[in-house]
C-alpha positions in Angstrom: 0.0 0.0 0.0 3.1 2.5 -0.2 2.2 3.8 -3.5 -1.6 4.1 -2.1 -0.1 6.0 0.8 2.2 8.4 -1.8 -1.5 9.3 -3.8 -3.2 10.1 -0.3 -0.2 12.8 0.8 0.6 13.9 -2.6 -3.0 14.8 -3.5 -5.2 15.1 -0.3 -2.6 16.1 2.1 -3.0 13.0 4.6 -0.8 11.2 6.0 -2.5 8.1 6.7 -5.6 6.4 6.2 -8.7 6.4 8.3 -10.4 3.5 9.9 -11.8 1.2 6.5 -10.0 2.6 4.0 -7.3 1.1 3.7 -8.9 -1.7 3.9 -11.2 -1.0 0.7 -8.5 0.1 -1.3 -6.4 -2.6 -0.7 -9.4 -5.0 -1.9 -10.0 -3.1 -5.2 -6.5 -2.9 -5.9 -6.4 -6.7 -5.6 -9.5 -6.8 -8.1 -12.0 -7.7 -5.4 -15.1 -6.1 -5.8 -16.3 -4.1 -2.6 -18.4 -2.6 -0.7 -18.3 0.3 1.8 -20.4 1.8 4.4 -19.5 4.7 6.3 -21.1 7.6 7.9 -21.2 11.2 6.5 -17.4 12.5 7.0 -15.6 9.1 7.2 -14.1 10.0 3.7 -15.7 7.4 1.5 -15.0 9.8 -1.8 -11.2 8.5 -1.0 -11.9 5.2 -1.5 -12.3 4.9 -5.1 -10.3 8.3 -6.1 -6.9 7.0 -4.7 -7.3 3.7 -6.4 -8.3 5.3 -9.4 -5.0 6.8 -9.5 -3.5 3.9 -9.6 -5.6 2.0 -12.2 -4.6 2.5 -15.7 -7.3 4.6 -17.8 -10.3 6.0 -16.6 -12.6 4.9 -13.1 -16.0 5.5 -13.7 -18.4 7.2 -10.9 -21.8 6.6 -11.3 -23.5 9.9 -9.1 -26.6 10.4 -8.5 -26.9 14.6 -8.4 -25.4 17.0 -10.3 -24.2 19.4 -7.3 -22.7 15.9 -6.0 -20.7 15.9 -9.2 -19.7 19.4 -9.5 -18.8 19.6 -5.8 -16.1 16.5 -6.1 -14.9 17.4 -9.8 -14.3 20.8 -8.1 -12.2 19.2 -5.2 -10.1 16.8 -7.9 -9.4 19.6 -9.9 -8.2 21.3 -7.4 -6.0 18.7 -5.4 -4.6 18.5 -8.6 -6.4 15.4 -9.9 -8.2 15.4 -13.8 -11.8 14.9 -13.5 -14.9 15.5 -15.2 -18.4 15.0 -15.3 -21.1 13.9 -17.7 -25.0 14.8 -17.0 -27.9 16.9 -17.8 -26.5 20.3 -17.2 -24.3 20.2 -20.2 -25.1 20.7 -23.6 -24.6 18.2 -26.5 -22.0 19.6 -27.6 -20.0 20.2 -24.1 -20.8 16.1 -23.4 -18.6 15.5 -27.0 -15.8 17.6 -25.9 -15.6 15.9 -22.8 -16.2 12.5 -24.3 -13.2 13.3 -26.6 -11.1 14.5 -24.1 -11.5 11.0 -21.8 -10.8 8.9 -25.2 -7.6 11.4 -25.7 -6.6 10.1 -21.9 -7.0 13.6 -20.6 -9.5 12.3 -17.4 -8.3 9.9 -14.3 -12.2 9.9 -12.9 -15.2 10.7 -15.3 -18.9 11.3 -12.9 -21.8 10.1 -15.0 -25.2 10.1 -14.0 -27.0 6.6 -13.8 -29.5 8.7 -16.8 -27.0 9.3 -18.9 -25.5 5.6 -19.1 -27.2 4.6 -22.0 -27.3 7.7 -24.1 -25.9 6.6 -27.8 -22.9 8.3 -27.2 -21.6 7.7 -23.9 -22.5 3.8 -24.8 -20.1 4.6 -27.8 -17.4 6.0 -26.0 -17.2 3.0 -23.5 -17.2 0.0 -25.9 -13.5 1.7 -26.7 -12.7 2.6 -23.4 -10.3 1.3 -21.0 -12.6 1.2 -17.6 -10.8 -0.6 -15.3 -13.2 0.7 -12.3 -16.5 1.3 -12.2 -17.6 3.2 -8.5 -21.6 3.5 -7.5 -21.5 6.3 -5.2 -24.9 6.3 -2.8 -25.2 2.9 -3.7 -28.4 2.6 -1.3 -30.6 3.9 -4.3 -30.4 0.6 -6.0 -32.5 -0.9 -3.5 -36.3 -0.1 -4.2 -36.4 -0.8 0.1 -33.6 2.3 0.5 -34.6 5.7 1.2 -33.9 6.7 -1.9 -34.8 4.4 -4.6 -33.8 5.5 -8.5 -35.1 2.9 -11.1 -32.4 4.2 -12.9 -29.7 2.6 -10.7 -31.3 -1.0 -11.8 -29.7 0.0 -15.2 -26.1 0.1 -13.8 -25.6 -4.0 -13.9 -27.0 -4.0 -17.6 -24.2 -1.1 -18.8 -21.7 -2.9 -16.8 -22.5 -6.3 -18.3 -22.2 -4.2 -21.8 -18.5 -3.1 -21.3 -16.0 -5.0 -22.8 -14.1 -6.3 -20.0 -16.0 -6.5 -16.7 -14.5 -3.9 -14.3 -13.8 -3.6 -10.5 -16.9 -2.8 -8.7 -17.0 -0.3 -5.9 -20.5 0.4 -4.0 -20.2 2.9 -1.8 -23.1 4.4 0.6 -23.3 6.2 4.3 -26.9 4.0 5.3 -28.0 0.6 4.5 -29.9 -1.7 6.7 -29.0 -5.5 6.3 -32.0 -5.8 3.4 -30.5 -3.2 1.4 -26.9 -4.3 2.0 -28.0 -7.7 0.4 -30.0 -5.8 -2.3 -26.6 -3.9 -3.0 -24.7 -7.3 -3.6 -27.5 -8.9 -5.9 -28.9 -5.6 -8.3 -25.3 -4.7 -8.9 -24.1 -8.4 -9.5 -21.4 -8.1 -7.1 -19.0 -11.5 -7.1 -17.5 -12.2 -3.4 -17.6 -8.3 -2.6 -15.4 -7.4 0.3 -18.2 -5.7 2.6 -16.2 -2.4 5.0 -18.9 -1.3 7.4 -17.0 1.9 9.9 -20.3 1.8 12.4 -23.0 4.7 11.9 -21.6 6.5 15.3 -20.7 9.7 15.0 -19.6 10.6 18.5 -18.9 14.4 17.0 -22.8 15.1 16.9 -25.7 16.2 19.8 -29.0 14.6 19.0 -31.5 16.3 20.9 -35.6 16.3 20.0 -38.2 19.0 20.7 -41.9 19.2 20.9 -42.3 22.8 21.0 -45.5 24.7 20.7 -43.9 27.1 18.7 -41.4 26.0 16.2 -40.6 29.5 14.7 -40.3 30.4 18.6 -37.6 27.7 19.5 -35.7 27.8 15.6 -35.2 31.4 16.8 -34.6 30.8 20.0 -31.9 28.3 18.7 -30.8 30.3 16.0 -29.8 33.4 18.7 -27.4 31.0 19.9 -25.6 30.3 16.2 -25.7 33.7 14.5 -22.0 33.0 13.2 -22.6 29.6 12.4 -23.3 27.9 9.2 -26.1 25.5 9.6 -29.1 23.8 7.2 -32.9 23.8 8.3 -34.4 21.2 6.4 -38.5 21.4 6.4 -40.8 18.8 4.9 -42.5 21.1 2.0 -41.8 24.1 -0.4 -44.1 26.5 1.2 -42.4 25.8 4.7 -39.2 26.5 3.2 -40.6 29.6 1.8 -42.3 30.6 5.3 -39.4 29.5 7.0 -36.3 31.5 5.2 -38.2 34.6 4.8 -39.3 34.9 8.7 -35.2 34.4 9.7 -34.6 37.0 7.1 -36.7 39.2 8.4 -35.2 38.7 12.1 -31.9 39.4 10.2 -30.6 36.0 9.9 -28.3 35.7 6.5 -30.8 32.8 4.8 -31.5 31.3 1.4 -33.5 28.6 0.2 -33.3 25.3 -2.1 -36.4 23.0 -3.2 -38.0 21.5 -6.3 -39.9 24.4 -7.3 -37.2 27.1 -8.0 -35.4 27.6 -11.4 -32.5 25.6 -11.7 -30.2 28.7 -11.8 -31.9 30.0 -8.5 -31.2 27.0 -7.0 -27.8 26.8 -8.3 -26.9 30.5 -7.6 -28.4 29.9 -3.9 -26.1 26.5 -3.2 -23.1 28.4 -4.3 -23.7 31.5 -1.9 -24.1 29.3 0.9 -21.4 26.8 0.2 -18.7 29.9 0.0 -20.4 31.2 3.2 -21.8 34.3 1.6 -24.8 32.8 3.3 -25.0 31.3 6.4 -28.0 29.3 6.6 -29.9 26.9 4.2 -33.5 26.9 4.5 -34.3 23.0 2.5 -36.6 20.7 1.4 -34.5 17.3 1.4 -33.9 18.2 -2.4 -30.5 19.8 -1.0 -27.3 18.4 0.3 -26.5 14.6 -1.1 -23.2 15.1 -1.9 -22.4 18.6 -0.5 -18.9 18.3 0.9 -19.2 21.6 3.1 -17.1 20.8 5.8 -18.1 24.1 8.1 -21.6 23.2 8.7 -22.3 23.2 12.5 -26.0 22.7 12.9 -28.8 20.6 11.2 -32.2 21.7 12.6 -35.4 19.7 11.2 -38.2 22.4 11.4 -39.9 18.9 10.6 -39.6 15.1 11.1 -38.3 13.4 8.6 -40.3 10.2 7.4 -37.5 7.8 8.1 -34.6 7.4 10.1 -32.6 7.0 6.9 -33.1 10.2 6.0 -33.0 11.8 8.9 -29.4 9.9 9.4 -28.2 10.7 6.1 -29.5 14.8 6.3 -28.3 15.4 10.0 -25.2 13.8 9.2 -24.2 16.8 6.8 -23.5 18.9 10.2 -19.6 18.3 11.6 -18.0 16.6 8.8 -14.3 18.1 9.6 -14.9 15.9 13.3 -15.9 19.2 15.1 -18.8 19.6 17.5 -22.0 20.0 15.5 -25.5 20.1 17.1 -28.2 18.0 15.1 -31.9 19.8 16.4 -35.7 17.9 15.3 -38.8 20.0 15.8 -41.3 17.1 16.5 -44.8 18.3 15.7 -48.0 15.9 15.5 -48.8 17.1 12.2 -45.5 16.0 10.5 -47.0 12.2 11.0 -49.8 13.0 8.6 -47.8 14.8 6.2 -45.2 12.2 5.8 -47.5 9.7 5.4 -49.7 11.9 2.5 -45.8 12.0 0.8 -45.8 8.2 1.0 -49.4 7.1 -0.2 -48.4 9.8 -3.0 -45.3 8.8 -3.9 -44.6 9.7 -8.1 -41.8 6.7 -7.8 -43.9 4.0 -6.9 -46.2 4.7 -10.3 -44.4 2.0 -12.0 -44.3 -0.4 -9.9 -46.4 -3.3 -10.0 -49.5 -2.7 -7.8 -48.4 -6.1 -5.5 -45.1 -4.6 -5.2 -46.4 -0.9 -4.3 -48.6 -1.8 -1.5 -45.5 -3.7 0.1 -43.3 -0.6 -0.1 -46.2 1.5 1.2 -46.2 -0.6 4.6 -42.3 -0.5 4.4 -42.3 3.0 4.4 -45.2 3.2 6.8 -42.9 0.9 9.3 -40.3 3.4 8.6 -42.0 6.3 9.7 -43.4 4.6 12.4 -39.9 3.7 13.8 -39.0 7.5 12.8 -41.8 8.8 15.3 -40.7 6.5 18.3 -37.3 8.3 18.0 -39.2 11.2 18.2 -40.7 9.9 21.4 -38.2 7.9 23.4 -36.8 8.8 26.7 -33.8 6.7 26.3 -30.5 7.6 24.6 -31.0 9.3 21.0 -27.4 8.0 19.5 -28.2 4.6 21.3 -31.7 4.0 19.3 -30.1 5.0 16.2 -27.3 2.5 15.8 -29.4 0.1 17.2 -31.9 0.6 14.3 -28.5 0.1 12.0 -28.2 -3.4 13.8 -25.2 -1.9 15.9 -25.4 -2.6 19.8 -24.5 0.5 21.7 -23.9 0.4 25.5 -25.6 2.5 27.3 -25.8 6.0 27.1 -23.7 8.0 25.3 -23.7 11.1 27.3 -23.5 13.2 24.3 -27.5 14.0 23.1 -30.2 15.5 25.0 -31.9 12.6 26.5 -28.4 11.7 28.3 -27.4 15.1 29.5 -31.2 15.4 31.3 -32.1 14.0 34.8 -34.4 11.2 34.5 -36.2 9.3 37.0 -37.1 6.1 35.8 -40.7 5.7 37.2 -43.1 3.1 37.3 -46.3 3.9 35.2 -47.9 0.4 35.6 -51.5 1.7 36.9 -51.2 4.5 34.3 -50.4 2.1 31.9 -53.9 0.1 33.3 -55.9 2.8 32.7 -55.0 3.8 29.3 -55.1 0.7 28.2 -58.5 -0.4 29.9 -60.2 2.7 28.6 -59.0 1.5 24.6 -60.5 -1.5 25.2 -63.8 0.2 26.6 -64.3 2.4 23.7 -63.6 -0.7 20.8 -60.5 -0.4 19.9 -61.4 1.8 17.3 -60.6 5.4 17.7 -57.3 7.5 18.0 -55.2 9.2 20.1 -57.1 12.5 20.6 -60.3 10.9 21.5 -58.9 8.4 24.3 -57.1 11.7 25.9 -60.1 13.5 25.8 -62.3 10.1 27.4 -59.3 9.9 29.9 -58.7 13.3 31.0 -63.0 13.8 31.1 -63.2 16.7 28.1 -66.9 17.6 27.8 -66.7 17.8 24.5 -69.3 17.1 22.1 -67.8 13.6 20.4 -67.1 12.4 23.5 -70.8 12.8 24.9 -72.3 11.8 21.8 -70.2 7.8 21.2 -71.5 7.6 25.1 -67.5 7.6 26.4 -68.7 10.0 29.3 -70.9 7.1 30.6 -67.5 4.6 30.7 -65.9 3.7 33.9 -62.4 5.2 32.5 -64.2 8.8 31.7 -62.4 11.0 33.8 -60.1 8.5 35.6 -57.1 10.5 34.3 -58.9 14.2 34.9 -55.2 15.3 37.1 -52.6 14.1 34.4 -51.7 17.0 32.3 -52.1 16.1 28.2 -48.7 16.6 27.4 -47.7 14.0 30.2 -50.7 11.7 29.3 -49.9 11.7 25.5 -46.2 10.9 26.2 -46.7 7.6 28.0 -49.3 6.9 25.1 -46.3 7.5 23.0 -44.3 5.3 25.2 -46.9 2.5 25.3 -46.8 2.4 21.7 -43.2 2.0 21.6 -43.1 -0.7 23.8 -46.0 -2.4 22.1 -48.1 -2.7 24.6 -50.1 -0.8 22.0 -50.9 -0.8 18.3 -51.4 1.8 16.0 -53.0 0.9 13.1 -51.1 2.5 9.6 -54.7 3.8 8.3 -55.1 7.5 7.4 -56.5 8.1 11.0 -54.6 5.7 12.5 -56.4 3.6 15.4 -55.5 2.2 18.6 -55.6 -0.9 19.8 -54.3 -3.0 22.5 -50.9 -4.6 21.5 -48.9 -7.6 22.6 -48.0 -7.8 26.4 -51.3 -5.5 27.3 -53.1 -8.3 28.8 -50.1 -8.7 30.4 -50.3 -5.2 32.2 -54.0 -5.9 32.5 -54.9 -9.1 34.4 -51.0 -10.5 35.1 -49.0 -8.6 37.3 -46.4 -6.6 34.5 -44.9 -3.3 35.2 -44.5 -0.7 33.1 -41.4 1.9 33.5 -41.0 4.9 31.9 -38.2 7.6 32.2 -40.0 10.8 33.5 -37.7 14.5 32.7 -36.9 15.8 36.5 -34.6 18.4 35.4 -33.7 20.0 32.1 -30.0 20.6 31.2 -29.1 24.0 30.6 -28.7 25.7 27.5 -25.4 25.0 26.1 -23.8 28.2 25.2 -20.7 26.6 24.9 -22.0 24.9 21.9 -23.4 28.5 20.2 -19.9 28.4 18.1 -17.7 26.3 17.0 -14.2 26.5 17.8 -11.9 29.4 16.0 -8.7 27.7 17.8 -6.5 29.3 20.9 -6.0 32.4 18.1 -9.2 33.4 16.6 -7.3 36.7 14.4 -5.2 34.4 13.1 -7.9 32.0 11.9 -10.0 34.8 10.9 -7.1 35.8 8.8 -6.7 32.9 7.5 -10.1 32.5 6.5 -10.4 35.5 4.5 -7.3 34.8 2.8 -9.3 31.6 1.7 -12.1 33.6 0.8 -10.0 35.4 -1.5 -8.4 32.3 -3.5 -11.6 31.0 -3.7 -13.8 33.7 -4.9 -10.5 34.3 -8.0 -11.2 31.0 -8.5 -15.4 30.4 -8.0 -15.1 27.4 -6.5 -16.5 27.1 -2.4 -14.0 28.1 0.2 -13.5 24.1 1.7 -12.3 23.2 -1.7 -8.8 25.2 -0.8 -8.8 24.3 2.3 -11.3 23.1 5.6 -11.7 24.6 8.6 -9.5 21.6 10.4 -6.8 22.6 7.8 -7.0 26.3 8.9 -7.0 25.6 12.8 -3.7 23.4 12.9 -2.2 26.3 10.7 -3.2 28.3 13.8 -2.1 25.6 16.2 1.1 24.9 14.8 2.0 28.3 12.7 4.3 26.7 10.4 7.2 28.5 8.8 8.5 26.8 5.8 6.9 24.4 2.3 8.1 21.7 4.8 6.3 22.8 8.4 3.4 23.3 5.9 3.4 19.9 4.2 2.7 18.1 7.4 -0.2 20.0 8.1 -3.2 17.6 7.5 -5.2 18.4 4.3 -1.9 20.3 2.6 -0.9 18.1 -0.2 1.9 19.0 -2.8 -0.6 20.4 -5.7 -2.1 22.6 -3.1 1.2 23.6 -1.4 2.4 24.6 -5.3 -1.0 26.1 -5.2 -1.2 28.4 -2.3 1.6 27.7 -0.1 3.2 31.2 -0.9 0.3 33.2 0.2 -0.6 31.4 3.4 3.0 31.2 4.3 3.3 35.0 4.0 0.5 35.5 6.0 1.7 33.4 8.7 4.7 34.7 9.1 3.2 38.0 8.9 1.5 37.2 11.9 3.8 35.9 13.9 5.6 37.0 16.8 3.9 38.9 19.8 1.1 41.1 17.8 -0.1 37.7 16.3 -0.7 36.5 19.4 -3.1 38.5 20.6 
């Protein structure tokens, strides 16, 4: 692996690999085909670019976004590395001229979106080609049980089976359950693959989950606490995003937004602002971010829940990728339930499905969002219930989300537990949620008189538990199981397995109850600018500077983590600044001069003020 090791300093600056890596690239260098999974951050992009720099011709990445594409081709280009990308923002005649170029040997890596596979030319181009390589980058999409299921990634196996030579395959994702591992292996014809899971943990991030009464309120509250941060607030539809961006514009909060309905140059124009900091906060619909290698971004905030933990994995992950503290914020509200699940019986992908088939990915995704809404409701750890849904076993708590840095008193709710469950069965074990609060609690309400709930022994037998209390240890009965809730458009409630149990044989039920809220973490408001904060703010504008020449986003010259250890260390000479991390020999030919200058400018007693 020396020559593997050489690629990794010469171009990207590091010195060694991290954990999987090596490991992948060793197997595709041996002509084993592979597959890696590894959170958001763990550097999966190196994986197949160092070994396609050692392969002879051209590695092909199949991409599934164009900003994905752009971003990377952007970093390759700039560390130095020939890249280019095929897909539907360039003309016919820009696709020839790159086409030509990769037959002329002028490209190591050439993106292509899974689209643009079979188009009669690029088909052309790669019967003559010499591919030794071929990496599928957010490989989960093959799987029509993924999160984010493309038909067109079903075509990849057919173009590869067309190719003269069969290459390498690489499969590379940050999510995949054990299903759509094993879906991975079979729709992309994988032979033997070596399989490189890292673990989903990434002990960098706070989880912590809301239920506020106000969301605007508490995003603002939050976002008081972050004004010189850069952070994404990810909402489930256009007009929140629209909502959304222009109220924290009109607080004064430097905000733009991305979703499906802009212009593709708004959307573009918008991405580019933010990713060179120009703005600091992204107002989304989950249209943005696959892909978007901003390394700066130090908060996530979900003005709504997500419809599976997948995605919500996958779009809070994009906070802390350079390993600093990032906090990842969810806004639970009850109405985000019926909204994901109107996205999911509406679903445009699912059209061409057979009808068999489509009804068993509705109650897949239905499971989905029900596990997504238990997250939303759990009193244990937050990092703990998410690798366990990744089939990892955590142990214990991690001390690092909001549930763990609370006091909690784990109390026994069995004779609550009695009575809820006792009144469902007493009113059929057909209505929902609000109506057995209102029957519990003893709401003289009109529904509640007229289905003849006020005559049941349970009417009332709840009257002194607050709703907010009561509603949680529904929550936490459905959970547990103890109840079901049925996955029809008003869902239902019914008694579950182990509720006779509670009823007539003795169980107990516990239940973590808050005693004391943590304080609000002012220490996380900003991320850290290093023990000389000039310095680094020097340093960043400097970056600003090369990067706006150049229109590319500021990360590409360097990341944050790059720019701290220059602070940290102050180096002096091309040598000193070659063992920074992230400082390869392209760049250091690049931009060595100027940042040397400046840190030498700034050294001495003034520069460290």
């Amino acid at each position: 692996m020396t020559d593997a090791l050489e690629i990794l300093q010469k171009y990207y600056g590091y010195s060694a690999f991290r954990s999987g890596q090596e490991q992948v690239v060793r197997a595709i260098m041996d002509g084993e085909d592979a597959v890696g999974i590894m959170p958001t951050g763990a550097g999966k992009s190196l994986c197949y670019q160092v070994p396609a720099l050692l392969l002879p011709g051209v590695t092909l990445v199949v991409s599934p976004l164009i900003s994905l594409m752009k971003d990377q081709v952007n970093a390759l280009t700039q560390a130095g590395v020939p890249a280019a990308f095929i897909n539907s923002s360039l003309s016919a005649a820009q696709v020839n001229k790159v086409l030509e170029q990769a037959q002329n040997g002028h490209y190591r890596i050439l993106y292509v979106a899974p689209e643009r596979l079979f188009a009669p030319r690029f088909v052309e181009y790669a019967a003559r080609a010499d591919i030794p390589f071929v990496s599928v980058d957010e490989a989960h999409c093959v799987s029509q049980w993924g999160q984010d299921f493309r038909p067109s990634y079903l075509k990849i196996r057919e173009f590869i089976d067309i190719l003269p030579r069969r290459p390498v395959i690489g499969a590379f994702t940050a999510t995949a359950t054990g299903e759509v591992r094993r879906d991975i292996v079979d729709m992309l014809g994988l032979r033997d693959p070596q399989v490189v899971a890292t673990g989903y943990d990434r002990p960098n991030l706070f989880y912590q989950v809301c239920h506020p009464q106000n969301k605007f309120a508490q995003l603002l509250s939050f976002m008081r606490r972050h004004e010189e941060d850069s952070g994404i607030v990810y909402c489930l539809t256009r007009k929140t995003v629209e909502e959304v961006c222009e109220r924290l514009r009109g607080q004064g909060f430097s905000a733009s937004r991305y979703h499906a309905g802009l212009s593709p140059e708004e959307r573009r124009r918008n991405q580019e602002k933010f990713q060179s900091d120009d703005v600091r906060v992204m107002v989304a619909t989950n249209a943005f971010g696959m892909g978007i290698d901003k390394s700066n971004v130090s908060f996530v905030v979900h003005y709504n829940m997500p419809k599976n933990l997948e995605s919500y994995y996958q779009e809070a992950g994009r906070a802390g990728r350079d390993g600093a503290p990032a906090e990842c914020v969810l806004l639970y509200g009850g109405r985000d339930v019926a909204t994901n699940r109107f996205f999911i019986d509406n679903a445009e992908e699912n059209g061409g499905m057979d009808p068999e088939i489509r009804e068993q990915f509705r109650e897949r995704e239905l499971e989905r969002l029900k596990q997504m809404t238990f997250y939303c409701h759990t009193r244990e750890c937050l990092r703990e219930y998410i690798l366990r849904y990744f089939g990892e076993r955590p142990t214990g708590f991690c001390g690092n989300c909001y549930n763990c840095q609370n006091f909690f008193e784990r109390a026994d709710i069995t004779v609550p537990s009695q009575k809820i469950l006792s009144c469902i069965k007493r009113m059929g074990e057909r209505y929902g949620t609000k109506l057995l609060v209102d029957t519990l609690r003893g709401s003289d309400n009109e529904r509640v008189r007229r289905l003849g709930f006020a005559r049941l022994p349970t009417f009332g037998i709840m009257a002194d538990t607050g709703e907010r209390q009561l509603r949680d240890m529904i929550n936490h009965l459905i959970s547990k199981g103890y109840i079901r809730q049925t996955d029809d458009e008003y869902p239902v409630l019914q008694l579950g397995e182990g509720a006779r149990d509670v009823l007539f044989r003795g169980a107990q039920v516990w239940m973590n109850m808050v005693q004391q809220q943590a304080p609000a973490k002012a220490a996380r408001s900003r991320r850290s600018t290093g023990s000389n904060p000039r310095l680094f703010s020097k340093l960043q504008a400097l970056r600003g500077q090369l990067a706006k020449a150049q229109s590319v986003p500021a990360y590409v010259i360097f990341p944050d983590a790059t720019l701290l250890e220059m602070c940290e260390r102050k180096p002096q000479t091309e040598h000193q600044l070659l063992q920074i991390s992230g400082v390869g020999q392209v760049k250091l030919k690049r931009y060595g001069k100027a940042f040397l200058e400046l840190l030498k400018e700034t050294e001495g007693p003034e520069g460290e003020h």
